[in-house]
C-alpha positions in Angstrom: 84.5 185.3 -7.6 88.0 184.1 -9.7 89.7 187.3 -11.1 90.2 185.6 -14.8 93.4 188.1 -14.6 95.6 186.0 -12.5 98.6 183.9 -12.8 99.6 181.5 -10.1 103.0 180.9 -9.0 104.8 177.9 -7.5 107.9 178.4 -5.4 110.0 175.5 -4.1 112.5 175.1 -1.2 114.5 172.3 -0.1 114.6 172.4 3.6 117.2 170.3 5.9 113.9 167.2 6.8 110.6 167.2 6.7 110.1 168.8 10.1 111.5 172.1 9.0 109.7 172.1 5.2 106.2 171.3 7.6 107.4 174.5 9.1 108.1 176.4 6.4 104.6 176.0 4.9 102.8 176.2 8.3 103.6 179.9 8.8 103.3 180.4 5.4 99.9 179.0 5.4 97.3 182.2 4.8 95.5 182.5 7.9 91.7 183.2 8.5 92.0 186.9 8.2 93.8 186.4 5.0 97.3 187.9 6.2 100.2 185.5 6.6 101.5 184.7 10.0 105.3 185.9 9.3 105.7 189.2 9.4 109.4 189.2 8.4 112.9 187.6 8.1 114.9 188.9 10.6 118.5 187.3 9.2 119.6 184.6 7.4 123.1 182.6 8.5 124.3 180.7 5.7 121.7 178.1 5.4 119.4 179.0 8.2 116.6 181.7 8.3 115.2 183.2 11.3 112.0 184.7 10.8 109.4 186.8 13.0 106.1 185.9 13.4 103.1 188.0 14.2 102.6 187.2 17.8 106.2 188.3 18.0 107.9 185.1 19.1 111.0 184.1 16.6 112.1 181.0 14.6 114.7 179.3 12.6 114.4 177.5 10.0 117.3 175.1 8.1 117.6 174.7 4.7 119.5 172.5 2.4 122.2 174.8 1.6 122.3 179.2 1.4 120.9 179.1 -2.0 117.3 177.8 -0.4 117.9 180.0 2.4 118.4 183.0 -0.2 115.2 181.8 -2.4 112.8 182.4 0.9 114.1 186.0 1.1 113.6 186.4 -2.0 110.4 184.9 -2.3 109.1 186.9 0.8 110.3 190.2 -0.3 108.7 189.3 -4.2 105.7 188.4 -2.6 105.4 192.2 -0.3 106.4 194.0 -2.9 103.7 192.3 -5.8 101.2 192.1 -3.1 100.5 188.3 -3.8 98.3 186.1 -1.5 99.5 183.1 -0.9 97.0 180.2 -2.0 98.2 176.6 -0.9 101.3 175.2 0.6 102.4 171.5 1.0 105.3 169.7 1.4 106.7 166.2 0.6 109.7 165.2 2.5 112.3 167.7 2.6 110.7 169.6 0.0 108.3 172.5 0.2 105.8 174.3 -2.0 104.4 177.6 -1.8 101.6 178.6 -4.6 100.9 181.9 -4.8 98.3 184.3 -7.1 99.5 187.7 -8.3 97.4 189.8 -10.3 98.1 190.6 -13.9 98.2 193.9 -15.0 
């Protein structure tokens, strides 16, 4: 059943090709238990993020420039902290999308 008191958010990052921005929205992707398969971001390094995964294994991934790199930390730590699920992802070319639904108080 739809909760009517939604909203659904769209974030966007421009990643270095189209090989990183599939990555990004891979482990973004909401898995079959409904938890996502990062777990954290471990450090960014100007315009590269390294992130943890659940399995424990570790990967970069390169974005356009810091300001992407910043948004994903940002977006991550937004998306903990409001409790959002994440609801599609998708990229096109060096651009990726992640939709997200956040209850409304």
């Amino acid at each position: 059943m739809t909760n009517i008191f939604e909203s659904k958010l769209k974030f966007k990052f421009i990643c270095q090709d189209s090989y990183e921005a599939e990555k990004l929205t891979s482990i973004f992707a909401l898995q079959k238990d409904n938890t996502l398969f990062v777990s954290n971001i471990v450090t960014i390094i100007d315009n590269e993020v390294v992130v943890k995964l659940k399995d424990g294994s570790h990967h970069s991934i390169m974005f356009k420039d810091k300001i992407n790199s910043y948004k994903l930390e940002q977006f991550f730590n937004e998306l903990l902290s409001r409790k959002g699920q994440v609801t599609d992802t998708k990229y096109v070319g060096e651009v990726a999308f992640v939709s997200i639904t956040e209850p409304v108080a």
